[in-house]
TIVEXTI-376021 format. One record per residue: x, y, z of N, C-alpha, C in turn. Coordinates in Angstrom, 2 decimals. Each point is the difference from the previous one (the first is absolute). Example, Ala and Ser with C-alpha at 12.3 -4.5 7.8 and 13.67 -1.06 7.14 Angstrom:
REM residues 2
13.19_-5.69_7.80_-0.89_1.19_0.00_0.90_1.20_0.00 .
-0.35_1.05_-0.72_0.82_1.19_0.06_-0.77_1.09_0.73 .
***
This chain:
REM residues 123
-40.73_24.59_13.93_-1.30_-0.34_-0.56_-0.37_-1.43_0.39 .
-1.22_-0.12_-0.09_-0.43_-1.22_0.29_0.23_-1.36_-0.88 .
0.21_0.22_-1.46_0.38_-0.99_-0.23_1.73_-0.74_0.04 .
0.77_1.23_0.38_1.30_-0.18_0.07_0.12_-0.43_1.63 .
-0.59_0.34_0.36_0.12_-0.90_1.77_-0.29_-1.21_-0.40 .
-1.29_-0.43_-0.81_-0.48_-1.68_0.08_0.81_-0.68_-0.74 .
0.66_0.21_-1.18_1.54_-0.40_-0.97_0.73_-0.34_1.64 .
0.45_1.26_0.32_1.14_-0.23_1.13_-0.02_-0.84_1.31 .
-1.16_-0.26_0.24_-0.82_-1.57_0.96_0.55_-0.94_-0.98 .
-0.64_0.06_-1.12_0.22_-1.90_-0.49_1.31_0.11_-0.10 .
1.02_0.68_-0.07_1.04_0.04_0.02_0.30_-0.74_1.01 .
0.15_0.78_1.06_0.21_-0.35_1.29_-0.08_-1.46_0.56 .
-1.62_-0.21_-0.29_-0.38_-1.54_0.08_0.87_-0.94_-0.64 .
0.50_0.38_-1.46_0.89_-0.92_-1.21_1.04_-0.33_0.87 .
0.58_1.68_0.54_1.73_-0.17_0.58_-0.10_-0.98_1.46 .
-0.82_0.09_0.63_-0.43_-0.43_1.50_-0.44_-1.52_0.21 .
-0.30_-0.63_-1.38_-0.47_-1.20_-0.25_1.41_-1.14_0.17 .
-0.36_-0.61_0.84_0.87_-0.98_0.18_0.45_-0.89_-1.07 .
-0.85_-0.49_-0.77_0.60_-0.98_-1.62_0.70_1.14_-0.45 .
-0.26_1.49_-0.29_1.10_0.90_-0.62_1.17_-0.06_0.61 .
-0.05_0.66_0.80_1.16_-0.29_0.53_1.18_-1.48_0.06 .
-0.80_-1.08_0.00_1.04_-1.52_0.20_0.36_0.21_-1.54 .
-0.37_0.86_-0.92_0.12_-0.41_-1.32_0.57_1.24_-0.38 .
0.27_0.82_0.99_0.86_0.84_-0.81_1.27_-0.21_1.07 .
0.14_-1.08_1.08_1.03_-0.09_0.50_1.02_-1.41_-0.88 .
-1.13_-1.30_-0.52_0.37_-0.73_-0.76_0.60_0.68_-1.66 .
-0.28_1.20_-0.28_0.29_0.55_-0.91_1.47_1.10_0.50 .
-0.02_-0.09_0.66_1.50_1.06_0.26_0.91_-1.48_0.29 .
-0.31_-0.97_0.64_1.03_-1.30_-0.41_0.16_-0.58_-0.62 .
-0.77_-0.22_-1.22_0.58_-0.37_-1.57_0.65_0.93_-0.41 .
-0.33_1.75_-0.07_1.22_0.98_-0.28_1.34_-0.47_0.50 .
0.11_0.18_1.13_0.97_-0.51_0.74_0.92_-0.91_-0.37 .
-0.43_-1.49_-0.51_0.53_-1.20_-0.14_0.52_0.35_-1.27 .
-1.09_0.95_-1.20_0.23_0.13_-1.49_1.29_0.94_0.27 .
0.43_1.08_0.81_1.05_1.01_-0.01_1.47_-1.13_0.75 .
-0.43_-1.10_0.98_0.99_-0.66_0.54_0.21_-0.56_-1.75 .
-0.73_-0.64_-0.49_0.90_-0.51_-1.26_0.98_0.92_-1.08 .
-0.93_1.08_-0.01_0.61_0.70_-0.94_1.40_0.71_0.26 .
0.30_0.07_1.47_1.20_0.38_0.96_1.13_-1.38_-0.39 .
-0.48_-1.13_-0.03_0.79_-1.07_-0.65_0.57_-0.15_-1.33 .
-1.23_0.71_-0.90_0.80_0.19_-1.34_0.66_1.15_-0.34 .
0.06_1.05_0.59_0.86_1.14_0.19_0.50_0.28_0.51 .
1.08_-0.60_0.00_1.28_0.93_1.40_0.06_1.12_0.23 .
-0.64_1.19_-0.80_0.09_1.46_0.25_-1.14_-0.23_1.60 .
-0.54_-0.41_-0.25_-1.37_0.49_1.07_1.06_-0.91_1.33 .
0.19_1.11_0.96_0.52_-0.45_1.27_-0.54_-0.08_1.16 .
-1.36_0.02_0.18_-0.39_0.20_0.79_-1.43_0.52_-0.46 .
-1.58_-0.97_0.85_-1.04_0.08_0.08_-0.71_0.78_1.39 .
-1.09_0.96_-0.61_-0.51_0.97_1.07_-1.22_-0.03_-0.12 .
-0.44_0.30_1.57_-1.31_-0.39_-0.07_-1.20_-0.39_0.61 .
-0.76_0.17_-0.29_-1.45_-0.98_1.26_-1.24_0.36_-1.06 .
-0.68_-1.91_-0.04_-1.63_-0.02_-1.08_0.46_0.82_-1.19 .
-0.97_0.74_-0.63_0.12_0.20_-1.25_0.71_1.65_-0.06 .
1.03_0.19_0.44_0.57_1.39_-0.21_1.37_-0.90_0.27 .
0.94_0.07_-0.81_1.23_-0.56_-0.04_0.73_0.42_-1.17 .
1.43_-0.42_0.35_1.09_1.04_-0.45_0.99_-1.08_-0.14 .
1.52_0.81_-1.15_1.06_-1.03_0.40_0.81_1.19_-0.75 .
0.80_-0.56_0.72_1.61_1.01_0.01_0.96_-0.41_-1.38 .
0.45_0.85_-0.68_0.97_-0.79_-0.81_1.16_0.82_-0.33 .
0.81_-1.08_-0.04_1.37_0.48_0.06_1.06_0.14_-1.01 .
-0.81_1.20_-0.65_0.94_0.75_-0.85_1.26_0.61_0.01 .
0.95_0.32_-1.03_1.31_0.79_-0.23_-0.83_1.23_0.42 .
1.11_0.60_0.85_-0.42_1.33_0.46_-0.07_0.73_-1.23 .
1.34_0.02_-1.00_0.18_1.46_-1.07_-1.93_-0.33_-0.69 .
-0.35_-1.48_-0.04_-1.35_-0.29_-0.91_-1.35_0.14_0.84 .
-0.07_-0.15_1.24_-0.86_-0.10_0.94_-1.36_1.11_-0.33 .
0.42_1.17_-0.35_-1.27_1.03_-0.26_-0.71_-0.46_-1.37 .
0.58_-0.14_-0.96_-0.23_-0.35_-1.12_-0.56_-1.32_-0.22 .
0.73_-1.32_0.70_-0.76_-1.10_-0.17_-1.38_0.06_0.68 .
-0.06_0.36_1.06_-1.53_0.11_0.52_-0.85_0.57_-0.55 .
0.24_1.70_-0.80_-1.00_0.85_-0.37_-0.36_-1.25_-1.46 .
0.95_-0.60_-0.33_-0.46_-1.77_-1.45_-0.38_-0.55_0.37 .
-0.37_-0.34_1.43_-0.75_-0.92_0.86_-1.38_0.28_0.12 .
-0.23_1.25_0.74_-0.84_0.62_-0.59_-1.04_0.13_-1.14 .
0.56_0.67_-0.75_-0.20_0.72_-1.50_-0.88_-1.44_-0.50 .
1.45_-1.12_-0.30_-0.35_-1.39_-0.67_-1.34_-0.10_0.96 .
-0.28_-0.53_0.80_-1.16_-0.53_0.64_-1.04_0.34_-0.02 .
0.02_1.61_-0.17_-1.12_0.61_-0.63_-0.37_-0.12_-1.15 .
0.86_0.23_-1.24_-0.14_-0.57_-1.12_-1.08_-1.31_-0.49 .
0.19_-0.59_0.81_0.47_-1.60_0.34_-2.07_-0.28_0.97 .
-0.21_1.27_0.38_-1.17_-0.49_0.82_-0.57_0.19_1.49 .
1.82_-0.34_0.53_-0.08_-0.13_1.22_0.47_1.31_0.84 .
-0.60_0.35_0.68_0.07_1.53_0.98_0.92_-0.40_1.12 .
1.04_0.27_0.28_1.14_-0.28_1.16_0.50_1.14_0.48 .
0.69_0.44_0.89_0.60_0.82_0.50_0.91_-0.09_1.06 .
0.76_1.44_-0.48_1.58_-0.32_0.87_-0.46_1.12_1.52 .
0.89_-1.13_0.52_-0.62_0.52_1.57_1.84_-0.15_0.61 .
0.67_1.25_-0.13_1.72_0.39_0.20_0.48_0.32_-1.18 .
1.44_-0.88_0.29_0.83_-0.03_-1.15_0.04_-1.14_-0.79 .
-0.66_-0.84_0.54_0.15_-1.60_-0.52_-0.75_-0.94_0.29 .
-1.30_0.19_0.27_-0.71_-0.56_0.65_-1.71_0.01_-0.69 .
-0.16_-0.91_-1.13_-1.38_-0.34_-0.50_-1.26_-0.37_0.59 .
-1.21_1.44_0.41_-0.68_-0.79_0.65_-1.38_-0.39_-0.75 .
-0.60_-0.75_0.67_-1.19_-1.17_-0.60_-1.03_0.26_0.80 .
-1.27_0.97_-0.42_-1.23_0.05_0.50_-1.00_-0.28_-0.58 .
-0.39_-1.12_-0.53_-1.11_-0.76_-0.24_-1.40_0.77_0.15 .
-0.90_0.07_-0.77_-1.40_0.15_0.57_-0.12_-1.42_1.19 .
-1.32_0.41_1.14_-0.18_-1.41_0.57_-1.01_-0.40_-0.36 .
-0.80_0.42_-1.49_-0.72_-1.47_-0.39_1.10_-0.50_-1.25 .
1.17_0.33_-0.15_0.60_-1.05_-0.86_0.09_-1.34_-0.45 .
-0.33_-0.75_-0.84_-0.24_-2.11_0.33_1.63_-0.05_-0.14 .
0.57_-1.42_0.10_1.11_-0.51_-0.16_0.11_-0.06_-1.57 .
-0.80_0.12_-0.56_0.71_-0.28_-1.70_0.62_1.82_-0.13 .
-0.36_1.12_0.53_0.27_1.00_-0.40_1.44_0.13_0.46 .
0.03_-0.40_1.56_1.37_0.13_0.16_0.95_-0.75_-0.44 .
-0.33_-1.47_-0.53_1.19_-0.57_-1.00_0.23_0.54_-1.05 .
-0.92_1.01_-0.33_0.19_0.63_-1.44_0.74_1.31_0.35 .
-0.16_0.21_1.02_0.33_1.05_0.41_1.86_0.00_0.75 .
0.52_-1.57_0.18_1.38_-0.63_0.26_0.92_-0.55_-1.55 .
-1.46_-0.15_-0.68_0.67_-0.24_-1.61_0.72_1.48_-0.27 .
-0.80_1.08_0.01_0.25_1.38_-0.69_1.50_0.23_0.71 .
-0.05_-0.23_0.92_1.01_0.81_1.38_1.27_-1.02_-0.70 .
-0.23_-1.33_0.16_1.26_-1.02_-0.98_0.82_0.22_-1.49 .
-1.04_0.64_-0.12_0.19_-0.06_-1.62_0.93_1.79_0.03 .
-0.49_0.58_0.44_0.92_1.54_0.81_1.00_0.02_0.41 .
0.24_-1.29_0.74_1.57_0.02_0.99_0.44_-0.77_-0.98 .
-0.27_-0.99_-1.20_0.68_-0.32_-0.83_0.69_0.80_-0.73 .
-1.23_0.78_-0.53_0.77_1.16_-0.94_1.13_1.25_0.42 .
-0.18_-0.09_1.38_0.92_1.30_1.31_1.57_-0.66_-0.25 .
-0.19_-1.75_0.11_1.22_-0.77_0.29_0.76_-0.46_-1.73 .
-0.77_0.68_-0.48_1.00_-0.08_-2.09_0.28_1.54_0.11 .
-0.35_0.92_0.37_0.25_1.67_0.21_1.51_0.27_0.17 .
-0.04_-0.53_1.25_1.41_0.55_1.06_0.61_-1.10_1.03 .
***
């Protein structure tokens, strides 16, 4: 229909626009820097995955706990607000909307902190 083509132009124009884009590439590197810290205060997380605003990190659970701590990883975060998902066996991934601002995703590194806190009093 015609008005769902002209929606799907300004779209286009939004995604194709050069300030969008520098700002949703400046926005996948504050993710970035916010997940490099949070990899510092958790030794479980071994490893960061990734490119701009779709990113991931590995963590390194007890095998016998590994199914179970994640599906609390999970579960909690939802609870909690934040929509995450497991992408393997061990591996949290992070897909952002790309009009997200930076206060959402610090709120959104608070939730995820406050989760691996509670994962690391568990087991």
């Amino acid at each position: 229909s015609l008005p769902t083509l002209f929606r799907s132009g300004k779209v286009l124009d939004t995604v194709l626009d050069s300030s969008f884009l520098a700002s949703v590439k400046e926005k996948g590197e504050f993710l970035k820097e916010k997940l490099t810290k949070l990899k510092e205060t958790f030794p479980r997380i071994s490893e960061l995955r990734g490119a701009g605003l779709l990113q991931g990190f590995v963590l390194d659970l007890p095998a016998e706990h590994e199914a179970d701590m994640m599906k609390s990883v999970l579960t909690k975060s939802q609870k909690k607000g934040l929509l995450v998902l497991r992408s393997g066996p061990n591996v949290i991934r992070i897909a952002p909307p790309l009009i997200i601002d930076n206060g959402e995703i610090e709120e959104g590194i608070a939730i995820l902190s406050s989760v691996l806190a509670d994962i690391a009093k568990e087991k």
